[in-house]
TIFIZA-31799 format. One line per field, with one value per residue (C-alpha): x, y, z; residue in one letter. Coordinates in nm, 3 decimals. Layout:
! residues N
c1: (X ...)
c2: (Y ...)
c3: (Z ...)
r: (A ...)
//
This chain:
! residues 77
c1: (-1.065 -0.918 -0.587 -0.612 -0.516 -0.404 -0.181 -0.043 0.226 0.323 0.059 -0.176 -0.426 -0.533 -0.920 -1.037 -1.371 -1.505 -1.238 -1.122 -0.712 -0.583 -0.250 -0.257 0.045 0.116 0.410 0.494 0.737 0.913 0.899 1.175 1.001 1.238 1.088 1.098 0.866 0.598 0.422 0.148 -0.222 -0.377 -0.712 -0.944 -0.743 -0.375 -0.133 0.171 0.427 0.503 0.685 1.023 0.993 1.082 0.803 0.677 0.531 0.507 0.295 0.084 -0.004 -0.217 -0.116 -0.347 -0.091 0.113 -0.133 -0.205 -0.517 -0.488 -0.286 -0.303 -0.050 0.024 0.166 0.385 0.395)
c2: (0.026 0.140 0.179 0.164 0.300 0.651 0.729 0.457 0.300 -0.047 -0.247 -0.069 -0.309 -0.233 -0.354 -0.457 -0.505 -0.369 -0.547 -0.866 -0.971 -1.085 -0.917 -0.683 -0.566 -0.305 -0.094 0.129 0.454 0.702 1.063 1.099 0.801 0.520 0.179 0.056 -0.310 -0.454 -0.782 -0.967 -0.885 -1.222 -1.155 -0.883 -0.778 -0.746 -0.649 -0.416 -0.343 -0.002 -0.077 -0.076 0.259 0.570 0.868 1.037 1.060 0.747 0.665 0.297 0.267 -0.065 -0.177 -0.423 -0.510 -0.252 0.019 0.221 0.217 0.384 0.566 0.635 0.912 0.704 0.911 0.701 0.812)
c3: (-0.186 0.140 0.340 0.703 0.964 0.856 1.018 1.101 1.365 1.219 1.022 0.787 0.608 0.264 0.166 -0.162 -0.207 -0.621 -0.839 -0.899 -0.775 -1.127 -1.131 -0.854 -0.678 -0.401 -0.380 -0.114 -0.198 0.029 -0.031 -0.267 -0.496 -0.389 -0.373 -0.051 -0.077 -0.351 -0.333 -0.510 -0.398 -0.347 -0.106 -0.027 0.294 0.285 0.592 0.523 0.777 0.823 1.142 0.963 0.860 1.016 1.106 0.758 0.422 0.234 -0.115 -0.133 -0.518 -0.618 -0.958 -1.186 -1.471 -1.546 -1.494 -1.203 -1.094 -0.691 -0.456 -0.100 0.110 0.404 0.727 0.988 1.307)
r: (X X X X X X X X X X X X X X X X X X X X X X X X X X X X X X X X X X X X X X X X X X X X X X X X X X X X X X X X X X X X X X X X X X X X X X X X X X X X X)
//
C-alpha cells in the first residue's frame, strides 16, 4: 500500500496492491483530527484531491470495516 506523491500539490494517488477492497474507506484528517473527506475504496488506485487544502500536515488512514488497518502523514505544499 502506498500514497503518492509526498508531498504533494493537489492530487495524491493511493495504491493498493496485497488486500482485497471489501469495505475499504479512506479518510483524510487535518492536524487537529478534524475530518475533512472519506469515501469508499473501490479499485487498486484511487485519486484524492488535496488541492482544496491549504499548505500542511494532514493524516490519510485506510479503513477495512471498522478497523484501521494504515496511515500515511501527508505534507501539502
Amino acid at each position: 500500500m502506498s500514497a503518492f506523491p509526498n508531498p504533494t500539490a493537489d492530487n495524491l494517488t493511493l495504491t493498493i496492491n496485497d488486500i482485497g477492497f471489501s469495505n475499504l474507506t479512506f479518510q483524510v484528517f487535518d492536524v487537529s483530527g478534524k475530518l475533512l473527506q472519506g469515501k469508499k475504496i473501490a479499485g487498486n488506485q484511487t485519486a484524492i484531491d488535496f488541492g482544496k487544502y491549504p499548505s500542511g500536515v494532514y493524516f490519510l488512514k485506510i479503513i477495512q470495516g471498522k478497523v484501521e488497518i494504515k496511515s500515511f502523514k501527508i505534507i501539502k505544499k
